[in-house]
Structure formats: structure tokens, C-alpha cells
matplotlib code that plots the C-alpha trace (Angstrom):
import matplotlib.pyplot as plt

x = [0.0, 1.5, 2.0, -0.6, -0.1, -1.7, -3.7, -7.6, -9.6, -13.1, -15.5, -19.1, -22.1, -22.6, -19.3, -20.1, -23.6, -26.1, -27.8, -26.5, -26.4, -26.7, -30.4, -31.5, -30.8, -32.1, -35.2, -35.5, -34.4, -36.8, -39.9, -39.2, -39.1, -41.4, -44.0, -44.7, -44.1, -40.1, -40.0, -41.3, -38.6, -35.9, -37.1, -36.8, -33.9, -32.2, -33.8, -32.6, -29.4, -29.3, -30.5, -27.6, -25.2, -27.1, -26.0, -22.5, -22.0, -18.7, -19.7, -17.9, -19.7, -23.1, -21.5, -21.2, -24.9, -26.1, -24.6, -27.1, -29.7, -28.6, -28.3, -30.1, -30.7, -29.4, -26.2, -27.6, -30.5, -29.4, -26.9, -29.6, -32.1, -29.0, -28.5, -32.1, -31.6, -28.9, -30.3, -33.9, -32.0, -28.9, -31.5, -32.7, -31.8, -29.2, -28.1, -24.8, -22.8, -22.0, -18.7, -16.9, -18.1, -16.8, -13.4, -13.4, -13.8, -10.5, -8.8, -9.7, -9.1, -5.6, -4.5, -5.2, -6.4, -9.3, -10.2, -13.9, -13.7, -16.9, -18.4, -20.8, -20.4, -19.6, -22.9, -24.6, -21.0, -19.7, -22.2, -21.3, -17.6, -18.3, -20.0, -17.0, -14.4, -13.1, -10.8, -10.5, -13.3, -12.0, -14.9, -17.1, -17.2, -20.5, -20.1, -21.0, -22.2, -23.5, -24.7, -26.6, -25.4, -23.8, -24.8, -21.1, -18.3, -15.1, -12.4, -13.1, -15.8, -14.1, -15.2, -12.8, -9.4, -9.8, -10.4, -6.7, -5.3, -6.8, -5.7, -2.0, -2.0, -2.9, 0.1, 2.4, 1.2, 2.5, 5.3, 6.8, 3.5, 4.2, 1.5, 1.7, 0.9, -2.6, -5.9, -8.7, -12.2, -14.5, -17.3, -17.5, -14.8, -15.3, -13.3, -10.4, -8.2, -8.1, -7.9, -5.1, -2.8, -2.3, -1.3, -4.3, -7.3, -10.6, -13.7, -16.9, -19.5, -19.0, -18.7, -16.8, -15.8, -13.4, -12.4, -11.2, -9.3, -7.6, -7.5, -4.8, -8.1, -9.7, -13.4, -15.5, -19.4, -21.5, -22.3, -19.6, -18.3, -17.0, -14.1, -13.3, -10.2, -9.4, -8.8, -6.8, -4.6, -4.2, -3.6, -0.8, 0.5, 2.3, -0.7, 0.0, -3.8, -4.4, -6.9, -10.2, -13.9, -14.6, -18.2]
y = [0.0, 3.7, 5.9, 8.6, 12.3, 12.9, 10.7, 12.7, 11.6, 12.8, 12.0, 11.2, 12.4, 16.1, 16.7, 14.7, 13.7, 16.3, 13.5, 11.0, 8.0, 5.6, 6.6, 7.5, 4.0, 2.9, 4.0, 2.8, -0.8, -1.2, 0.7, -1.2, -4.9, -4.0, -1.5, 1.4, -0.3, -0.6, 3.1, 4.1, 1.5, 3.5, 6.7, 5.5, 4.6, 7.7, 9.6, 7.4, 7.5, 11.4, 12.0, 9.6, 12.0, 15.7, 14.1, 13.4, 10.0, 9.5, 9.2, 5.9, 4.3, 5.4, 4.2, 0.6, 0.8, 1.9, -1.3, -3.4, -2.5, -4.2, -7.9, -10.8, -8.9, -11.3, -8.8, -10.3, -8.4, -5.3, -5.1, -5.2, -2.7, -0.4, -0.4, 0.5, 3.5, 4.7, 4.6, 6.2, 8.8, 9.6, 10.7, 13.5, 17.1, 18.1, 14.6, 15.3, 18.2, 20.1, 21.8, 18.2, 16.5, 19.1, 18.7, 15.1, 15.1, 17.9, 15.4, 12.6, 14.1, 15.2, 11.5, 11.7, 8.6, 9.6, 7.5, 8.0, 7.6, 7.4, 5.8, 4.7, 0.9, -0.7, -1.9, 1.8, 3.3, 1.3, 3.2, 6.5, 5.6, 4.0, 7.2, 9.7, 7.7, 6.5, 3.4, 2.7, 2.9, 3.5, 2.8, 0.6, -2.6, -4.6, -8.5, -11.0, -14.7, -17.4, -14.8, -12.5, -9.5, -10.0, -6.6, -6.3, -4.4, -5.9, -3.8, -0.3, 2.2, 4.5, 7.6, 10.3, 9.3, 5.6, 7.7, 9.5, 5.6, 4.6, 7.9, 7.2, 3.5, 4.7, 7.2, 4.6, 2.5, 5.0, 6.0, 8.0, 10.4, 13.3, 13.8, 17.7, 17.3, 15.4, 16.5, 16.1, 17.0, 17.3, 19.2, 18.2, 18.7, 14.5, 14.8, 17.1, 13.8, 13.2, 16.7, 17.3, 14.0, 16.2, 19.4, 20.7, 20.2, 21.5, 22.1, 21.7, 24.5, 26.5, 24.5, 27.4, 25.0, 22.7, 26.3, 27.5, 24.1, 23.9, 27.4, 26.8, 24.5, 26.2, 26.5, 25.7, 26.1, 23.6, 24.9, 27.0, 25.0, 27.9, 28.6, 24.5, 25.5, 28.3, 26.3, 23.4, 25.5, 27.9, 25.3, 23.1, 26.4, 26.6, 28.5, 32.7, 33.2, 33.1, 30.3, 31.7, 30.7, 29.9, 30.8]
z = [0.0, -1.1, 2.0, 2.1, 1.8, 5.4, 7.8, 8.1, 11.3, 11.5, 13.9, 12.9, 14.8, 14.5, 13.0, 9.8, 9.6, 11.3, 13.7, 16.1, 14.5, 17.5, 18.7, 15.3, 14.4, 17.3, 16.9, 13.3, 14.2, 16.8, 15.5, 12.5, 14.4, 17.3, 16.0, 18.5, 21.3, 20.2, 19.3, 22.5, 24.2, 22.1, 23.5, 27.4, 26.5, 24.9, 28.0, 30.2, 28.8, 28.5, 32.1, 33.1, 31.1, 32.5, 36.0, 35.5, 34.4, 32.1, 28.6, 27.8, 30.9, 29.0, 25.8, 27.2, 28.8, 25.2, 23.5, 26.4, 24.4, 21.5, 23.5, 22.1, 18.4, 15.1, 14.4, 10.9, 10.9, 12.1, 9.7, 7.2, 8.7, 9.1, 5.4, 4.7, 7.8, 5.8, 2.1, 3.8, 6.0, 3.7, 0.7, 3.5, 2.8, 5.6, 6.6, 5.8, 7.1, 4.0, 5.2, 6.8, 3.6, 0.9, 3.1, 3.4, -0.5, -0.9, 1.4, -0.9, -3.9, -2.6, -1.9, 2.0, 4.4, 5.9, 8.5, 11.0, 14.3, 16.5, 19.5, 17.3, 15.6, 12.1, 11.0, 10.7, 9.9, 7.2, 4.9, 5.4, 5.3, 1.5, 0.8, 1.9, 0.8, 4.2, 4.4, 8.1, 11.0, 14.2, 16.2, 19.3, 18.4, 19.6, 20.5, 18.7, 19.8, 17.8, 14.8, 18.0, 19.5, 23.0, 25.0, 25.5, 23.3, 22.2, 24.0, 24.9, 23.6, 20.8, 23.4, 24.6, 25.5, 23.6, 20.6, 21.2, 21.5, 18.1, 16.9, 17.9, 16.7, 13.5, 13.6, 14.6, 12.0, 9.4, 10.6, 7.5, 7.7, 10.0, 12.7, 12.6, 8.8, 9.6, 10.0, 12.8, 12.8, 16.0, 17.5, 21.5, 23.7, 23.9, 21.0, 22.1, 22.9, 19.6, 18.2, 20.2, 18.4, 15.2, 14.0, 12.2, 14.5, 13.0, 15.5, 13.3, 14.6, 17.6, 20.5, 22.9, 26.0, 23.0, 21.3, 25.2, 25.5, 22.2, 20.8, 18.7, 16.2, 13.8, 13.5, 10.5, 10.0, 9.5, 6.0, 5.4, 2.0, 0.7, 3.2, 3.0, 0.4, 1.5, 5.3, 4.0, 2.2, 5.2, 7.5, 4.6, 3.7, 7.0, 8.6, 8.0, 8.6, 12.4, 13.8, 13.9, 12.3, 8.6, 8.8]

ax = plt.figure().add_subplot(projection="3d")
ax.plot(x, y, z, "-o")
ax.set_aspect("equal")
plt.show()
């Protein structure tokens, strides 16, 4: 395999795609396999989960209690219904963020690796990697039993600080590609782990609390496609404009 130009991380939910992917899937899969009586057990869960989060519980611990859910399910099946999510939700106007895709496309194009990385897990992500060109998912990894989903991940959820680990194993695994030459994309300061691994960090909207903690990132609007070029030759170009928003 030829050694990339640069190494592009991008995180998925609300950095990429505009919802988040685990409970919108959620709710597909188990209206679609339960009726109403599965959408409205997806919705106690995502509140559950949520008021778990509002009172301080660490995100990866929530990450593992969302994968729970998912116990007992044919990991056959919901591969399957999350092909038909994807192909229903993709064709949605604003499902993508315009500005992260139009870069992911520039990296592409320019002969980068661009790699997602997300808590989320390969059956709903492996779409939306074929559609941006993504080669690697860096992601949770759900169980897997006799053909039926465990409850249980496979090593760690791909949340905070296990997203910086994957980040640096990548690194490692190309050593000849200079870190401060590759690319990160994130909007929560969950993601500042893994912002912080490479030298052009991007924040995608305006999250302030990850702009106070790595101010050295540059911000880009959701939908501002227009300043993508003129960013990613900013930031290759050795950086002469200062770090501000592309809005």
C-alpha cells in the first residue's frame, strides 16, 4: 500500500452527519421490528441514557450501557435494517454536514487517508464511510455470539481518550507520515483527545468549551463549503492566517 499524503480523522455524529447516528438508528431498528411499542422503548432509552449523562455519568460508561440494548438482536438483521436507515436517511436534505463532507472530499481528492472515528459501531457506519471515501473505522465494536449481538463491546468504547489511543496506533502505523501534517475534525470537547494527536485540528460549529481548550483549532461552519479550500490551504500552507472561524 502507497504511503498517504496525510492521515484525516473525522469524527461522525454532528461533525459529519447532522444527527446521532446511535439513537436515530435505534429508533429505526426497533420501531421497525417492534411496531410502537419498540420506538417508544428506544425513547426510554435515549432519556434514560441522557438524564444519566445531564448528572455526570462518564460518557464511555453510558457508551457501554447503550450497547445493552442491543443484546439478544441477530447482528444479521441489524446489519440489514442499518443499510435500509442509511439509504432512507442519507436521501434527507441536511443529513450530511456540507462543510466536513466538501473537506473530506478535498482530502480525498488530494491522496489523504481519511479514517472515522466514532463511539458509534460498524454496521450503521460502514455506509457513510463508502459514501466519503473512508478506508478505516476507528470505532465501538459490539459483541458478537452465535450470529446475535452480546450486550457487550469488544475492548473499549471508541469515546474520549480511547479515541486519542486509536488515533496514535494509526500514527504509529504510518510512521513515514508526519503527525503535525494530519488532519482532525471534532465538534465536542469529547473529541479534544483526539484533536489534540495532530497538527491541524478543525472544531466543526461552535462548540466554545473545546475552542477555550484547544485554541490553537480552527473552527468551520457547518455549511460554510465555501471557506473548505481556502482552510486546507491555510492550514498546509504553514498557517500565515491566524486560527479563527470559517463561517
Amino acid at each position: 500500500m502507497s504511503r498517504p499524503a496525510r492521515l484525516v480523522f473525522s469524527d461522525v455524529d454532528e461533525t459529519l452527519i447532522a444527527v446521532k447516528s446511535m439513537f436515530d438508528f435505534l429508533v429505526y431498528y426497533f420501531r421497525g421490528t417492534r411496531g410502537t411499542q419498540g420506538a417508544r422503548h428506544a425513547a426510554d432509552v435515549r432519556r434514560d441514557l441522557s438524564r444519566r449523562t445531564s448528572a455526570g455519568a462518564p460518557r464511555e460508561a453510558m457508551n457501554r450501557l447503550y450497547y445493552r440494548t442491543w443484546a439478544g438482536e441477530p447482528a444479521a438483521r441489524v446489519a440489514e435494517l442499518a443499510e435500509a436507515w442509511y439509504t432512507e436517511r442519507s436521501g434527507a436534505p441536511g443529513f450530511y454536514l456540507a462543510s466536513t463532507r466538501r473537506a473530506l472530499e478535498l482530502h480525498r481528492d488530494a491522496g489523504d487517508t481519511v479514517i472515522l472515528v466514532s463511539g458509534s459501531f460498524p454496521a450503521v457506519l460502514a455506509p457513510i464511510a463508502a459514501e466519503v471515501g473512508a478506508t478505516r473505522l476507528l470505532c465501538s465494536v459490539p459483541g458478537i455470539h452465535d450470529g446475535v449481538l452480546t450486550g457487550r463491546l469488544v475492548g473499549d468504547p471508541c469515546i474520549g481518550e480511547a479515541k486519542s489511543a486509536a488515533v496514535r496506533h494509526m500514527l504509529r502505523s504510518w510512521p513515514a507520515v508526519d503527525p503535525a501534517q494530519c488532519y482532525a475534525y471534532g465538534d465536542h470537547v469529547s473529541d479534544l483527545p483526539m484533536l489534540a494527536e495532530v497538527g491541524n485540528p478543525v472544531i466543526v460549529g461552535g462548540s466554545a468549551q473545546l475552542q477555550a481548550r484547544l485554541p490553537r483549532a480552527r473552527v468551520l461552519g457547518p455549511q460554510a463549503v465555501d471557506q473548505v479550500p481556502a482552510l486546507l490551504r491555510a492550514t498546509r500552507e504553514g498557517g500565515e492566517e491566524s486560527p479563527g472561524a470559517c463561517a
